[in-house]
C-alpha positions in Angstrom: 0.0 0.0 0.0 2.6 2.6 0.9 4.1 2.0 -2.9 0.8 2.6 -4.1 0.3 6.1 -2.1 3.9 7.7 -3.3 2.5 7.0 -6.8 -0.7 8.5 -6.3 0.8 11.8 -4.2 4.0 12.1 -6.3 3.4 13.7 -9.9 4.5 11.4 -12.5 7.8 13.2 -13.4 9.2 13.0 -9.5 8.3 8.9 -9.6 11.4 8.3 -9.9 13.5 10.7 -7.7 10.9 9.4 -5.0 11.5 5.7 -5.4 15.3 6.8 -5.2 15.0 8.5 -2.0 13.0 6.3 -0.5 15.3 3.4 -1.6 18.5 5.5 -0.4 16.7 5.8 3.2 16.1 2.1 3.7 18.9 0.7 2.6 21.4 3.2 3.4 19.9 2.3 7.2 20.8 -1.0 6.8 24.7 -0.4 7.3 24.5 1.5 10.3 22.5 -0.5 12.1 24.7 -3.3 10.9 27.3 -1.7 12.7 25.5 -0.8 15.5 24.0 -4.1 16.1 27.8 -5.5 16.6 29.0 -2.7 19.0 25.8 -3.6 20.8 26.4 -6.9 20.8 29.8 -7.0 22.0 29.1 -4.4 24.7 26.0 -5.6 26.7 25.6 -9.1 25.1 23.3 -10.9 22.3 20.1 -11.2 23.9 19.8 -7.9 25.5 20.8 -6.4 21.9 18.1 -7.8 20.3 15.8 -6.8 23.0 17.0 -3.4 21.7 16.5 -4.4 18.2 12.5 -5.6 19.0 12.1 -2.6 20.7 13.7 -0.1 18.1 11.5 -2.3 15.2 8.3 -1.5 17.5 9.1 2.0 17.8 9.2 2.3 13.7 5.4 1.9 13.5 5.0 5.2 15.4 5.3 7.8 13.1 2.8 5.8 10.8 0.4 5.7 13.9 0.8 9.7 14.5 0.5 10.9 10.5 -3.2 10.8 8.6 -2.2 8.0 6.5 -3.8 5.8 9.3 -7.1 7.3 8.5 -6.9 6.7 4.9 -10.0 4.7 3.8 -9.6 4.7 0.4 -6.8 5.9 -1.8 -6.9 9.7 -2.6 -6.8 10.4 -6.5 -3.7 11.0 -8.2 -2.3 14.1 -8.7 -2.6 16.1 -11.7 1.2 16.9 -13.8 1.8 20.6 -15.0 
């Protein structure tokens, strides 16, 4: 669904550069929490780092809870290029 949304909110000519940033914010996460999943790991142990880690996922579904997309019944129409 949230693919779905960006293509109806984004005009047609900033597809693209959207799917890009969006693609450069997930994946360039991935690295860093690589990383900080080992430091964790080494420093206060396995299990209590992926305690962290359950908790940290958890805490991603908040700003989708907080914005109007959870209100969203049906998918607004698409917008209209220039």
């Amino acid at each position: 669904m949230g693919l779905t949304l960006r293509q109806n909110m984004a005009p047609r000519r900033m597809q693209g550069r959207t799917n890009a940033t969006m693609r450069t914010i997930n994946w360039g996460a991935l690295p860093i929490g690589f990383f900080l999943g080992g430091v964790l790991g080494m420093v206060i142990g396995i299990v209590p780092t992926l305690v962290v880690g359950a908790v940290g996922l958890l805490l991603t579904a908040l700003p989708v809870f907080f914005s109007p997309v959870r209100s969203l019944r049906e998918m607004p129409p698409p917008v209209e290029d220039h």
